[in-house]
C-alpha positions as CSV (number, residue, x, y, z in Angstrom):
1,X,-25.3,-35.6,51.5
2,X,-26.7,-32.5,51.9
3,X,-30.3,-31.5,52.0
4,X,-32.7,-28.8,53.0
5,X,-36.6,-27.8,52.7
6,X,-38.1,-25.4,50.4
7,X,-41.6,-24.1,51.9
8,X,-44.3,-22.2,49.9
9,X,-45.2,-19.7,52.1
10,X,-49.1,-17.8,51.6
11,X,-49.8,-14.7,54.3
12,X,-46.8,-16.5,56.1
13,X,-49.0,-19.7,56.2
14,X,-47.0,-23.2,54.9
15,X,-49.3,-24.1,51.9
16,X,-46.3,-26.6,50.5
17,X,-42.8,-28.2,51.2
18,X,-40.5,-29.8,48.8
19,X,-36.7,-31.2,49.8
20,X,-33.8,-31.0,48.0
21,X,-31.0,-33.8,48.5
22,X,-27.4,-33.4,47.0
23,X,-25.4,-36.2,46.2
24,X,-22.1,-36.7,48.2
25,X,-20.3,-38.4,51.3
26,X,-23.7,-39.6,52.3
27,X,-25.6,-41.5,50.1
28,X,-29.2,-40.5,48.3
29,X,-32.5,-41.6,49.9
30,X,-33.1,-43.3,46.9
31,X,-30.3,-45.2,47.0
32,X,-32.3,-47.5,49.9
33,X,-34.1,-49.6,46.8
34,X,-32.1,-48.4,43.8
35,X,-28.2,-48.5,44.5
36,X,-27.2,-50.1,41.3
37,X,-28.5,-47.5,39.2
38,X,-28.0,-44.4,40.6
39,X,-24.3,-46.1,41.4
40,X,-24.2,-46.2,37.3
41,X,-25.8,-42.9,36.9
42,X,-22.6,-42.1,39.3
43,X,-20.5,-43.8,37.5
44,X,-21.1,-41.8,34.1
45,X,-19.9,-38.8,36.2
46,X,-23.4,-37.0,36.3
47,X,-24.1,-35.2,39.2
48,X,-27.1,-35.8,41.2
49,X,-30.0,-34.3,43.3
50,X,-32.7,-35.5,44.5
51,X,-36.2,-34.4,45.1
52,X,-38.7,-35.8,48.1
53,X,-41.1,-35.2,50.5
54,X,-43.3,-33.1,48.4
55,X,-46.4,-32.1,50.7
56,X,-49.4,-29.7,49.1
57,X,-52.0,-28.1,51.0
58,X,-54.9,-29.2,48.7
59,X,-57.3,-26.7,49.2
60,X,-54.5,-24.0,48.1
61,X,-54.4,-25.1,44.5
62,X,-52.0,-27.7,44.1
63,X,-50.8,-27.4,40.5
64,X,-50.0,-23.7,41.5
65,X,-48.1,-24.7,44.6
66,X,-46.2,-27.9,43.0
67,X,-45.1,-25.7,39.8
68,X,-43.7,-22.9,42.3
69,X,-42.0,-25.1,45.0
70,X,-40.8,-27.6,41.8
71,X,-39.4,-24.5,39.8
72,X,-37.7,-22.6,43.1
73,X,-36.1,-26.4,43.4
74,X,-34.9,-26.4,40.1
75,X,-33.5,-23.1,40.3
76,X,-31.6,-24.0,43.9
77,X,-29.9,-27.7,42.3
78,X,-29.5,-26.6,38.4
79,X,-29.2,-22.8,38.4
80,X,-27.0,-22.3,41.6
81,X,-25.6,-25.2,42.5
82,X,-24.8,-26.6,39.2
83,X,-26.2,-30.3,39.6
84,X,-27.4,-31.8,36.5
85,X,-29.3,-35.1,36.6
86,X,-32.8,-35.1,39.2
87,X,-34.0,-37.9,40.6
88,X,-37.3,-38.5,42.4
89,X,-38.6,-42.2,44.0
90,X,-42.6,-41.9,42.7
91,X,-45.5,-44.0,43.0
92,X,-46.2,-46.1,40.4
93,X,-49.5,-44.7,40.6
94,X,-48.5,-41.1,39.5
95,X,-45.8,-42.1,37.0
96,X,-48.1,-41.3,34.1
97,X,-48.7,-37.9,36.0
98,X,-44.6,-37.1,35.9
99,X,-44.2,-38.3,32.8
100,X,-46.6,-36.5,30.9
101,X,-46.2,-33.3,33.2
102,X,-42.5,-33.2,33.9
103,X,-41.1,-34.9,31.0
104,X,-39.4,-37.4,33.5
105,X,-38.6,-41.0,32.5
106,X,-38.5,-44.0,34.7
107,X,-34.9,-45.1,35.9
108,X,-35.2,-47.8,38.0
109,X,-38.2,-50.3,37.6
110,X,-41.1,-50.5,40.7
111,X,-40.1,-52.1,43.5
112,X,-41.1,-52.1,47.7
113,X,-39.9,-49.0,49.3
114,X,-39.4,-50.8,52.5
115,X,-39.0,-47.6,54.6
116,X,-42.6,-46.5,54.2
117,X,-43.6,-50.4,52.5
118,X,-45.1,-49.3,49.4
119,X,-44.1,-49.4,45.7
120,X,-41.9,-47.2,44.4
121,X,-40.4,-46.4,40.8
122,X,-37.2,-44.5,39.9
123,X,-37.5,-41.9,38.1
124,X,-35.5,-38.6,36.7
125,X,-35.0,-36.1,33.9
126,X,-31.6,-34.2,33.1
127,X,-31.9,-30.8,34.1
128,X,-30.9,-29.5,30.9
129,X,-34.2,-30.5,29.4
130,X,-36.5,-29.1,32.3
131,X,-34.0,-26.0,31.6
132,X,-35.0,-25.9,27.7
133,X,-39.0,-26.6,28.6
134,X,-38.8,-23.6,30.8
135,X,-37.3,-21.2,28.4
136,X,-39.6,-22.2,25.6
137,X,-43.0,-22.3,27.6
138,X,-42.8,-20.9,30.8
139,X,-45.2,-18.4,31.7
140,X,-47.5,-19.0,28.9
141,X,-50.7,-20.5,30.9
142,X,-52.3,-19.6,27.7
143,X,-50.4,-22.2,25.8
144,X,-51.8,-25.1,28.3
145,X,-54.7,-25.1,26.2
146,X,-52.5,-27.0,23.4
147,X,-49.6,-28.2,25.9
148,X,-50.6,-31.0,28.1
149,X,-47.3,-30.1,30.9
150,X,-46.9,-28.2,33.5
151,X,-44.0,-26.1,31.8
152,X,-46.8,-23.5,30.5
153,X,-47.0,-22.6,34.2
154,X,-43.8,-22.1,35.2
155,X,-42.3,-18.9,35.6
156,X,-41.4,-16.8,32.8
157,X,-37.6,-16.4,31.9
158,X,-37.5,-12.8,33.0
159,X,-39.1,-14.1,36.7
160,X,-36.7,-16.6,37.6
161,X,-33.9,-14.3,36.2
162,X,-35.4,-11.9,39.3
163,X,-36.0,-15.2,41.4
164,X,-32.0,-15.9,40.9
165,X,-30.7,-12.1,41.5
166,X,-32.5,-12.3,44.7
167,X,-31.4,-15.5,45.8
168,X,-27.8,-14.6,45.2
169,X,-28.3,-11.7,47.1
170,X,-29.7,-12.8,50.2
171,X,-26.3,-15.5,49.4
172,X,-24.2,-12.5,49.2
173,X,-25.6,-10.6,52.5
174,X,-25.3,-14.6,54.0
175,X,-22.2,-15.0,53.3
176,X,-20.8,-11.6,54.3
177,X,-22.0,-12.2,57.3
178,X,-20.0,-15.3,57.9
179,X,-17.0,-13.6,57.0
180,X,-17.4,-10.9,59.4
181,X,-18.6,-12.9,62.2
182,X,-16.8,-16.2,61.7
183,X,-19.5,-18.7,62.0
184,X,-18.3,-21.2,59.4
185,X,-21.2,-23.6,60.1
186,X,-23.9,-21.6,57.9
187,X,-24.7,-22.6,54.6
188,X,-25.1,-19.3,52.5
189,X,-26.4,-21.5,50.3
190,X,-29.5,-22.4,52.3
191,X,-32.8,-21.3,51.6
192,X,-35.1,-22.7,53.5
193,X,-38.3,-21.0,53.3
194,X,-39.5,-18.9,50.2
195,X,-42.7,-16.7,49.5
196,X,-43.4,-18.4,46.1
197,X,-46.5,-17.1,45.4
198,X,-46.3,-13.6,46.0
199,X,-45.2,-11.7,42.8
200,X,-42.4,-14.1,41.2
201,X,-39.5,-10.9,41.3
202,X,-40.3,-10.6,44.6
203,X,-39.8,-14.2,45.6
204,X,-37.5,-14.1,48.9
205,X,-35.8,-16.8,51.0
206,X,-36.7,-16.2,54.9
């Protein structure tokens, strides 16, 4: 499996870090307490990602920082690289939170995460809908006021257009690069750190 770390960058200081798994050879963290259904989830011929380790500097505004780094990782798995089912192993304590925020729906029932010995739920969204919550609210904060998700926060359509163009251009310049100096081991497709909160158009992998 292949993963990487998004950062939120502010002034160059790390206010937030998300990780993005990808299904393959390797298996998915998740797969530690709930084999059987991502192995069905598998099965249906879905492709999976994952998302973990989400950190947020609190005193930077965390529903700011978790929409940013959670949209950015959207746009990486969905918009680029084509995956189309997340996954992410939650608290049971912050389900509600997902649920009512994300639109994500438990897939695998609480159990002891024994890595870290806590409880743990399943839980997951096809990236379709996240993709069709996006168009129709993000960047509206004004509609938040009726809308009890995150999606009114998101970026607009038109900024993650920009976020995209730039990210397949610093993928182009990668890329070229490789070419021209034969170093097969870099991913073009990496983009490990991003200034999310700057102006959204301007977003740029580092």
């Amino acid at each position: 499996m292949h993963r990487f770390t998004l950062t939120a960058l502010q002034d160059d200081v790390v206010i937030g870090t998300i990780t993005v798994g990808f299904d393959g050879s390797e298996r998915l963290g998740a797969e530690a307490e709930f084999s059987a259904e991502i192995g069905a989830l598998r099965e249906q011929g879905l492709k999976l990602c994952e998302f973990t380790r989400l950190a947020i500097d609190p005193h930077e505004g965390s529903k700011r920082v978790l929409v940013a780094l959670f949209h950015i990782a959207y746009i990486v798995a969905h918009r680029l690289r084509g995956q189309d089912t997340l996954l992410m192993e939650v608290n049971p304590r912050h389900q509600r939170y997902y649920e009512r925020m994300l639109d994500c729906q438990v897939m695998g029932e609480q159990r002891i995460n024994r890595s870290v010995n806590a409880p743990a739920v399943l839980m997951g969204a096809p990236f379709s809908l996240i993709r069709e919550r996006i168009a129709l609210l993000g960047g509206q904060p004004t509609l938040a006021a009726s809308e009890r998700s995150l999606y009114p926060f998101f970026f607009s359509p038109e900024q993650e257009a920009a976020i995209m163009t730039n990210m397949q251009d610093r993928q182009r310049m990668v890329t070229r690069r490789i070419t021209d100096t034969w170093h097969p081991e870099t991913n073009p497709f990496d983009f490990s750190s991003i200034d999310l909160l700057a102006d959204p158009g301007q977003a740029r992998p580092a």
